[in-house]
matplotlib code that plots the C-alpha trace (Angstrom):
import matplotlib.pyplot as plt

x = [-6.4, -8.3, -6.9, -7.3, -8.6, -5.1, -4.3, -7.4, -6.7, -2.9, -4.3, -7.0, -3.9, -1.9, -4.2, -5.2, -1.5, -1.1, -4.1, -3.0, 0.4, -0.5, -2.8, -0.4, 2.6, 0.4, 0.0, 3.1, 5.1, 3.2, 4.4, 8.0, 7.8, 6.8, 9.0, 12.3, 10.9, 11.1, 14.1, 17.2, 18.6, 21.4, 19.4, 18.2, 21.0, 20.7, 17.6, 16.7, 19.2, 17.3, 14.2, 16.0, 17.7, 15.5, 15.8, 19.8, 19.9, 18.2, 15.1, 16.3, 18.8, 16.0, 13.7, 16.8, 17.0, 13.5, 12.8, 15.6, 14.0, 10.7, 11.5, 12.0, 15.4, 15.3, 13.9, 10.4, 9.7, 10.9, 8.1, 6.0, 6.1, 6.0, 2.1, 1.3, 1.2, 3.7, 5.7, 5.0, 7.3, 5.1, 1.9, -0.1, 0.8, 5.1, 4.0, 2.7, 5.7, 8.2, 6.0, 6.4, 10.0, 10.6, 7.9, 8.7, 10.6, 8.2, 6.0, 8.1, 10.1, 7.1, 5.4, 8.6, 9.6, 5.9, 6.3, 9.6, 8.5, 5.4, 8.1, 7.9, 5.7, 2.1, 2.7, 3.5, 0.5, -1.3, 0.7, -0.1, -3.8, -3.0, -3.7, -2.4, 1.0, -2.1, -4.7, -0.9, -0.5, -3.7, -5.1, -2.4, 0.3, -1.4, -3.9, -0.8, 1.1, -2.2, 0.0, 2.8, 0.3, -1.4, 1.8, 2.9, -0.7, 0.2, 3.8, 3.4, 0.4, 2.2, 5.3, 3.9, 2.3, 5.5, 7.2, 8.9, 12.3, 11.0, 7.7, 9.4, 11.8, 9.2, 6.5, 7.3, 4.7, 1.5, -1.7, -4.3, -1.9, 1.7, 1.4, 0.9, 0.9, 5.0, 5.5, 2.3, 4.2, 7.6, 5.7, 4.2, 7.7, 9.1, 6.2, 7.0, 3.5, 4.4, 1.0, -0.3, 2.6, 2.1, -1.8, -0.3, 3.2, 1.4, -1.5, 1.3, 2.7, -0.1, -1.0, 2.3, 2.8, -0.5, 0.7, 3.5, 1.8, -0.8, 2.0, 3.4, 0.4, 0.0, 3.1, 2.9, -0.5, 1.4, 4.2, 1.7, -0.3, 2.7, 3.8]
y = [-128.0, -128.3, -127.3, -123.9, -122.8, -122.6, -126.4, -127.6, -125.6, -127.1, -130.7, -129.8, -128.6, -131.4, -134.1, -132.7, -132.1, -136.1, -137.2, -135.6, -136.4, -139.8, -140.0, -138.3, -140.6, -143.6, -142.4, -141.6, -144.1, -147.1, -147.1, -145.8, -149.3, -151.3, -150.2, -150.5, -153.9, -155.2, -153.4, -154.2, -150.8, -149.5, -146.7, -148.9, -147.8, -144.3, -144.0, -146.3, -144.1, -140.7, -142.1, -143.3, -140.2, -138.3, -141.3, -140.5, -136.8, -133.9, -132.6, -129.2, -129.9, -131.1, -128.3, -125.5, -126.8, -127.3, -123.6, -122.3, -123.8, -123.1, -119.4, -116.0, -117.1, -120.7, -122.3, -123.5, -120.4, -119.0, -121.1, -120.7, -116.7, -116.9, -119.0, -116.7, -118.7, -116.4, -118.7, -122.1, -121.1, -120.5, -122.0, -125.0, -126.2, -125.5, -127.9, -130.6, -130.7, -131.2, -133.5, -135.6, -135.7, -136.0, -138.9, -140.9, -143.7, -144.5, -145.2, -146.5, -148.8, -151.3, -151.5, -152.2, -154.8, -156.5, -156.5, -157.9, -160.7, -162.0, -163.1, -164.0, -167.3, -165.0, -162.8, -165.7, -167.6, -164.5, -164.1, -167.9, -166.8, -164.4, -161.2, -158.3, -156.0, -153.4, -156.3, -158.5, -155.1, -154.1, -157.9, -159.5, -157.3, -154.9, -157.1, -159.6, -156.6, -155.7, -155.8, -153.4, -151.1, -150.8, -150.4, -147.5, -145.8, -145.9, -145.6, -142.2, -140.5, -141.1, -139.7, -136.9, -135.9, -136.3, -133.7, -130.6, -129.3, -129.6, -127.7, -125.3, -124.6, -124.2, -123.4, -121.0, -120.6, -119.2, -119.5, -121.3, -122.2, -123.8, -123.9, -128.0, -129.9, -129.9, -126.1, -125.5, -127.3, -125.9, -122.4, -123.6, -124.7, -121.2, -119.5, -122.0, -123.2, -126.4, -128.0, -126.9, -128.3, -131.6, -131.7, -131.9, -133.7, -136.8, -137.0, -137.6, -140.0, -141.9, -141.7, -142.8, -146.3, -146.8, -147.2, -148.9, -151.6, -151.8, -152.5, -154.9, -157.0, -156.5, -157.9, -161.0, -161.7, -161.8, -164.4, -166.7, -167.1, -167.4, -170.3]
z = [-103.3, -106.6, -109.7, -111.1, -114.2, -115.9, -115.1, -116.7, -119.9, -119.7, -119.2, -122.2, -124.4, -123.5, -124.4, -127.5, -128.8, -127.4, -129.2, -132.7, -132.0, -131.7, -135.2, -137.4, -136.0, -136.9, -140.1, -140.8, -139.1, -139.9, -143.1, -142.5, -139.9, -142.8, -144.8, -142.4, -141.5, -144.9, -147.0, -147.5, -148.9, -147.7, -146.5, -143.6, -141.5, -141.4, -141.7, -138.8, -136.7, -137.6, -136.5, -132.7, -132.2, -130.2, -127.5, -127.1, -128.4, -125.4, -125.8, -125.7, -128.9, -130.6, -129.5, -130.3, -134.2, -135.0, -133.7, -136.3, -138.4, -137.9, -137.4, -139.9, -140.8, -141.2, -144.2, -143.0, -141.7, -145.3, -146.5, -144.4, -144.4, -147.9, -148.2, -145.6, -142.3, -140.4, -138.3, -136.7, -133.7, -130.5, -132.1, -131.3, -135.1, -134.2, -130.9, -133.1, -135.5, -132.6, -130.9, -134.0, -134.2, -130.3, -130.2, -133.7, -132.2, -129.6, -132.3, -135.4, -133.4, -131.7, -135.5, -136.8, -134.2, -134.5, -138.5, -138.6, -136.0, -138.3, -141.0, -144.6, -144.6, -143.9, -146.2, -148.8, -148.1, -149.2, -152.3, -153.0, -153.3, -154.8, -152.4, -154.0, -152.0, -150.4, -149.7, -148.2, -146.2, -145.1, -144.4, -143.5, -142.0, -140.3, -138.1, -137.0, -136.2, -133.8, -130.7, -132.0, -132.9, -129.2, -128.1, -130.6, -129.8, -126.0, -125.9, -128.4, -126.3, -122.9, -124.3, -126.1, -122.6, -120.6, -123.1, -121.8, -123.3, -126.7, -126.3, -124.0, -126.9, -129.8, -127.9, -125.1, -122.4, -123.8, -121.7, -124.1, -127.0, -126.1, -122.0, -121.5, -118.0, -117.9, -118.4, -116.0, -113.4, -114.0, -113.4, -110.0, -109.1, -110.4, -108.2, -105.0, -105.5, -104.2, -103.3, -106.8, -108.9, -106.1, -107.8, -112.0, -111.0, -108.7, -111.9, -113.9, -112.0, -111.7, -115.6, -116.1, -113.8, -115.3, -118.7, -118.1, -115.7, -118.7, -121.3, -118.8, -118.2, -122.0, -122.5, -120.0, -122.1, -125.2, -124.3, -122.9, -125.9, -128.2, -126.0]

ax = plt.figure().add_subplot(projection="3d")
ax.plot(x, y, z, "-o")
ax.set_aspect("equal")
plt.show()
């Protein structure tokens, strides 16, 4: 059975809300990564834990507080209301924001890992000749931690796409503008329309053991050049 018009625009959604998901958690996390690879502020601690929770915490806990605070009461909404935006609840924009919290470990924790593994002695070298903290960053840092970075980019678009509690909670189910691959299939499942939600769920399967037998391989590549 091919897939309808509606799947299609919830695949479309879903890979665009992945794909700027993905960019603005580079962005963002890269640094964050760097700089939880490198400090030794006290801060570490907690901070490091408020970047892991959403990988012990339910989606749907996470998805409940950002939409209080995304809506008229709460204080981004206040903000929000007052520039004139309305309310980022049950937008594409409100989809994006909780994507980024629900998806900031799966990106913040491989940089960190590959930027703690180069060590000091790179990074030294550099000072030696006298690279500067950016050039040190951007020269040296950044293209050994290479690997960590792949595996952020793939790790935080493959998650983003598997989402459902959170965008459920902050987005609802809007044709066009918060319905995404997850919610479409729930609503095949709520319909009994078995053989359509059979067509999204076994895509997603597939997409799925695909990345994670590419970060495997990926990973098998890795240890043998090390050694």
């Amino acid at each position: 059975m091919p897939l309808s018009s509606s799947d299609l625009a919830a695949i479309w959604l879903t890979l665009q809300l992945a794909s700027i998901t993905t960019v603005l958690l580079l962005l963002l996390g890269t640094p964050l990564a760097w700089w939880l690879a490198r400090t030794r502020s006290w801060l570490k601690a907690p901070i490091g834990a408020v970047v892991a929770l959403p990988l012990v915490l339910p989606p749907t806990v996470i998805g409940f507080y950002l939409l209080v605070a995304m809506g008229p009461q709460g204080p981004v909404g206040a903000l929000t209301q007052s520039l004139g935006l309305g309310t980022l609840s049950f937008t594409f924009t409100g989809l994006v924001i909780g994507s980024l919290f629900y998806s900031l470990p799966f990106v913040v924790q491989p940089i960190q890992n590959a930027f703690e593994a180069i060590g000091t002695r790179p990074l030294e070298v550099a000072a030696t000749l006298r690279a500067g903290r950016f050039d040190r960053f951007f020269h040296v840092a950044l293209p050994l931690a290479r690997p960590g970075l792949v595996t952020a980019s793939v790790l935080g678009f493959a998650h983003t796409i598997g989402e459902f509690g959170v965008v459920l909670m902050i987005g609802g189910n809007i044709p066009d503008q918060t319905r995404v691959v997850s919610v479409q299939i729930f609503n095949h499942v709520e319909a009994m329309e078995y053989a359509q939600a059979h067509w999204l769920a076994a895509g997603m399967l597939v997409f799925s053991f695909a990345i994670l037998l590419t970060l495997q391989r990926r990973g098998r590549v890795g240890a043998r050049a090390i050694s």
